[in-house]
Steps between C-alpha positions, in 0.01 A plus 500: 500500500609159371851459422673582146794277546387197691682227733550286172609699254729649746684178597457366147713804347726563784542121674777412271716800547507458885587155453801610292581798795476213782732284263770774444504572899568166567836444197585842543542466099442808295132555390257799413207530342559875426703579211792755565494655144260755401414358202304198620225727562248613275260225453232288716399813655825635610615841424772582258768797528290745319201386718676505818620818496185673376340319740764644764460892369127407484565529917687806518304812607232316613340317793544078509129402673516215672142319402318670810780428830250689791649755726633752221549859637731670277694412174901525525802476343812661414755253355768654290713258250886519580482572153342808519169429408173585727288242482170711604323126653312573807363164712226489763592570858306310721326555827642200711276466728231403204740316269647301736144349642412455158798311401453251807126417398669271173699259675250267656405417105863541422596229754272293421594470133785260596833499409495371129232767381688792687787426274328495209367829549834617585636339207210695277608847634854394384417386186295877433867642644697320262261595205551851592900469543578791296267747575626403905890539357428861446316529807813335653751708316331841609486466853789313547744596291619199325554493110263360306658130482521463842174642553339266281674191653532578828178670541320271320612128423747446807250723754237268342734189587510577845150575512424121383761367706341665832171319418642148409671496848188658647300184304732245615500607869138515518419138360821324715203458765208290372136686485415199748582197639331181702679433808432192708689357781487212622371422858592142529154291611293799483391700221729678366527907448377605217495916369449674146719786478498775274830742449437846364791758389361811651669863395622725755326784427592830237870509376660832395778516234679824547683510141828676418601746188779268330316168475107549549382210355823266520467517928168577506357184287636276759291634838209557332441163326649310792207668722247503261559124435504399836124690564595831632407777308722802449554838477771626305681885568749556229776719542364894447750514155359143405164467497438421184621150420318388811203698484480325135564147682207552777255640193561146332478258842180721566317399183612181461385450865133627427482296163588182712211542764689657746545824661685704334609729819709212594833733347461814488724804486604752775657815321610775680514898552826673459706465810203308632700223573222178603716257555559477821157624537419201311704235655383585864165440410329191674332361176885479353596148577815454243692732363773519190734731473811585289705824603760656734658332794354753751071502423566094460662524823177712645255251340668247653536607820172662507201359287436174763171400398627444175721239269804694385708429198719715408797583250734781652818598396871329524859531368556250237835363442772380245802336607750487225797225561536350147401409205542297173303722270619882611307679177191279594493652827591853422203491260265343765547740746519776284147418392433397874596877623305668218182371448220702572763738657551282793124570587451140625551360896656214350812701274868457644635779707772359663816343307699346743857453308844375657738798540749307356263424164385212382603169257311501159538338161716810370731457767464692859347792506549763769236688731530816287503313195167334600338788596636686141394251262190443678428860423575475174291219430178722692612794196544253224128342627393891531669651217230512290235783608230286360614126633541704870168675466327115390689365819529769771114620472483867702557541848201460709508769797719782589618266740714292301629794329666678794638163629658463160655842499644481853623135512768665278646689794500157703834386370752439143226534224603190237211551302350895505085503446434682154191630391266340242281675247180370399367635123158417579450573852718813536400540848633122633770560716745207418857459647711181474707348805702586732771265616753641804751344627528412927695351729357208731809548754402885557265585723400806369381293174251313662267686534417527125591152418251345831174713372308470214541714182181482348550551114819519279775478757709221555821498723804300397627407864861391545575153747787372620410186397213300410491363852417867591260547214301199591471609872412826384235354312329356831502791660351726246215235468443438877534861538324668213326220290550431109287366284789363261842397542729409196814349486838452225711175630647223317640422817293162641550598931422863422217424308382274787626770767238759319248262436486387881532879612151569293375142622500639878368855416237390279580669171488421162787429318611500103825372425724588227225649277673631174201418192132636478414448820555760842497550802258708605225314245294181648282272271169457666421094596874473510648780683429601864537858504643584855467245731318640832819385730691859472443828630405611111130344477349291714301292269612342173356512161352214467483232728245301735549765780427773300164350488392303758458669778237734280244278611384266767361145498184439672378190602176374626405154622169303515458159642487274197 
C-alpha cells in the first residue's frame, strides 16, 4: 500500500521544527513548540477541553484496539484512578513469542529510511500527541494521580519536550558520521590507495520501555523516541495502573507508522495480567536489546545486574537534598520550598526530602533565625500554601498507591513532627485520598536518626536534619549521594566558599545542583533542551535525560568498503 504521508511532506512539515530542537540543545536557551496552557488548543485539528475529555470517557469501559498488533490472546486491564474512578479499559495481551518476531520483520525498512526521515516520522507521532494533549491529561490524571494542571503539562507539553529532545540528540548522533566518504592514501611513486566507503547507523535490535505510575509519558517519551529514532523498534509495557496514557501513545506511533510506509509493528504494546508481572520476563528475552526503565532502586538494580544482552538505562530512586546555610531573601525561600515539598504530594523522584540546617540556625535578611525557627516557619509557609482545600487539592493531586500512604502515616513516629500530614477533601472525587506533608524533625549527630534520614521517603515526607555546621552538612551531602543517589540537590548560601564548597561536593558526585532558588522556578522541575534531569554519574539513575549517551549507544555504525 503506497504511503499516505510521504518522505516530502514529512520533512517539509516537520524539517523546521527539528532544526529549532537541534538549535535549543546546542544554547541551552528556553524553547518549545508545545504550548503549556490549555487554551491554545482547539483549532488546526487539535482537540479542545470539551473534546479532550469526551474523547477520554469515550475510552472508559471499553477496549483501545491497536490497528491489528498480531499475537493477541486475551484482553486485560484493571487500572483504578487514585481518584476513585474505574476506568473499565482493557488492552491486548500478547503472545510473545508471535509479537516479538513480528516486530523484528520492520526494521530492515526502518533502517534503511535514514536518519532524517526516522525523525520526521517521530516528529509526526508527536505532533498527533500534542493535538490530543487534553484528552492524554485525563488519561494522565487517572492513572497517575496528578491534578489536572499538572497532568496536562507534565503529561503532555513537557513529556512531549522530552520526547523531541530524545530524537534531536538521536538525529544529531546519527549524522556526526558521514553516509560515505572517499579515502585515498597516498603510496608515494606508486598508485595510490583508493576505497569508497559507506557508513550505516544500524539499530540494536527491540527496546522495551517499562513505564512507571507517576510520570508515564514524562519518562517514558524519552526511551521510546530515542530508540525508535535511532532504528530500533520498541515495545512498550506500561505500568499495570498506567496503561492508558501509553497504550494511547503506541495507538498513535502505530498509525502514523503505517500511513508513512512503514510497519506499523515497529511499537507496539505489551499489557499485562494481574500479578502477571512480564517484565523481567520481558527484559530476559534475547530479541530485547535496550531497555528503559524508571522505578525502584531494587528491580533497576536486577535489570542491571541481570538483563546482559541488553542496553540498560535506567532511573531508580535517590535521597535528594537541601542544604540550608543562608540566605538574602528568607520569605522567597520559605515559599519555594513550601511549594517544592507539596507539589503533587511529593510524588516526584526529584522533590526534597532532606533539609540539612545548622543546629545553630542560619543568617537571613530578617536577622538569624534558629533551627526550630526554620523548621516552624517553614511549616507554616507549607499551611499558608495548603490552607486552602481547593489551592491544596489543584497542587497536591491524590496519592498514587497505598504505598505512599503508609510511609506518610509512619514517618510521623520517626522523630519531632514540625509539620503534622492533614487530610484533604476532594468535592468532586470523594473517593481521592489526599493528605498534605509531613515535615519531622532529626538529628544528623544521632545514630539512631539515620536510618530515616539515609533512605528514601517516597511521597510527602521530608526530614529537617540538624548539622553541626555546614562543614558537616556538606559532607553529609557526599555521602548520602555516593551512598544512596539523588537526583537533585538544592542549596541557600550567600556565603561565596560555601557556595563553592557545595557546588564542588555535587561536581565530584555528579548531581545536579540549583542554587538559591526563591521565584517560579524549583527544584525538582527541569526544562527539557535546557535541563539534564539526573545526570547518570550517581547511584540514583544511571542515564540522564537527555544527552548524547542516552542515545548513542542505541545503535551501531556499520561500515563497508569497496575499492574505489
Amino acid at each position: 500500500m503506497a504511503a499516505e504521508l510521504t518522505a516530502p511532506e514529512l520533512i517539509a512539515k516537520h524539517r523546521p521544527t527539528l532544526d529549532q530542537a537541534l538549535e535549543a540543545i546546542r544554547t541551552r536557551a528556553y524553547w518549545s513548540p508545545h504550548p503549556e496552557h490549555p487554551k491554545a488548543y482547539g483549532e488546526d485539528g487539535s482537540l479542545d477541553a470539551a473534546a479532550g475529555k469526551a474523547a477520554f470517557d469515550a475510552l472508559l469501559g471499553n477496549r483501545l484496539d491497536l490497528t491489528d498488533q498480531p499475537g493477541v490472546d486475551d484482553w486485560v486491564g484493571e487500572e483504578v484512578s487514585p481518584y476513585g474512578i474505574e476506568l473499565g479499559v482493557t488492552y491486548p495481551h500478547a503472545d510473545l513469542d508471535v509479537l516479538l518476531p513480528a516486530m523484528r520483520a520492520g526494521q530492515r525498512g526502518w533502517r534503511d529510511a535514514g536518519a532524517e526521515l526516522r525523525a520526521m516520522v517521530c516528529l509526526e507521532i508527536l505532533k498527533r500527541i500534542s493535538d490530543r494533549t487534553h484528552q492524554f491529561a485525563h488519561a494522565v490524571m487517572h492513572t497517575s494521580g496528578q491534578a489536572f494542571m499538572m497532568a496536562f503539562q507534565a503529561g503532555g507539553p513537557h513529556a512531549q519536550d522530552r520526547g523531541l529532545e530524545a530524537v534531536a540528540y538521536a538525529y544529531a548522533e546519527q549524522v556526526r558520521t558521514p553516509g560515505t566518504a572517499e579515502w585515498t592514501k597516498p603510496q608515494g611513486k606508486r598508485d595510490p590507495l583508493a576505497l569508497a566507503k559507506t557508513f550505516t547507523p544500524v539499530p540494536r535490535g527491540i527496546g522495551l520501555v517499562i513505564g512507571c505510575n507517576t510520570f508515564p509519558t514524562w519518562n517514558g517519551y524519552p526511551g521510546l523516541f530515542a530508540s525508535l529514532a535511532t532504528g530500533n523498534a520498541v515495545l512498550v509495557k506500561p505500568h499495570p495502573r498506567a496503561v492508558l496514557p501509553l497504550a494511547l501513545t503506541v495507538r498513535i506511533a502505530r498509525d502514523v507508522l503505517a500511513e508513512s510506509g512503514f510497519d506499523a509493528n515497529l511499537v507496539a504494546l505489551a499489557a499485562e495480567r494481574p500479578g502477571e508481572g512480564i517484565a523481567k520476563t520481558l527484559a530476559l528475552r534475547p530479541e530485547i536489546k535496550i531497555i528503559d526503565y524508571t522505578g525502584s532502586t531494587a528491580f533497576g538494580d536486577w535489570l542491571e545486574a541481570n538483563a546482559r544482552q541488553a542496553q540498560v538505562y535506567t532511573e531508580k530512586a535517590g535521597v535528594n537534598t537541601v542544604i540550608v546555610h543562608s540566605t538574602d531573601d528568607y520569605q522567597g525561600m520559605l515559599s519555594n520550598l513550601a511549594f517544592s515539598l507539596s507539589l503533587y504530594s511529593g510524588q516526584m523522584c526529584t522533590t526534597p526530602q532532606n533539609l540539612l540546617i545548622p543546629r545553630d540556625g542560619i543568617s537571613t535578611d530578617q536577622g538569624p533565625r534558629t533551627f526550630d525557627e526554620v523548621t516552624a516557619d517553614l511549616a507554616r509557609a507549607v499551611d499558608g500554601l495548603l490552607g486552602d482545600d481547593a489551592r491544596a487539592n489543584a497542587l497536591l493531586g491524590a496519592i498514587v498507591n497505598p504505598d505512599v500512604k503508609a510511609r506518610l502515616e509512619a514517618a510521623a513516629g520517626l522523630g519531632e513532627v514540625a509539620l503534622a500530614s492533614r487530610e484533604v477533601t476532594n468535592p468532586e472525587f470523594p473517593d481521592a485520598v489526599v493528605r498534605t506533608p509531613v515535615i519531622v524533625k532529626l538529628d544528623g549527630a544521632k545514630p539512631d536518626d539515620e536510618a530515616a534520614y539515609m533512605s528514601e521517603c517516597f511521597g510527602p515526607v521530608s526530614f529537617a536534619v540538624a548539622v553541626d555546621s555546614v562543614t558537616d552538612a556538606a559532607e553529609l551531602l557526599r555521602r548520602t549521594v555516593r551512598e544512596k543517589g539523588a537526583m537533585t540537590v538544592g542549596a541557600y548560601t550567600t556565603d561565596a566558599g560555601v557556595e563553592e564548597t557545595i557546588q564542588e561536593v555535587c561536581l565530584e558526585e555528579s548531581a545536579q545542583l540549583s542554587l538559591n532558588l526563591t521565584g517560579g522556578v524549583y527544584v525538582n522541575q527541569t526544562a527539557a533542551f535546557s535541563d539534564f534531569h539526573g545526570s547518570g554519574g550517581n547511584p540514583a539513575a544511571n542515564a540522564a535525560l537527555t544527552d548524547g549517551a542516552f542515545v548513542a549507544n542505541r545503535f551501531r555504525v556499520v561500515e563497508v568498503r569497496r575499492e574505489a
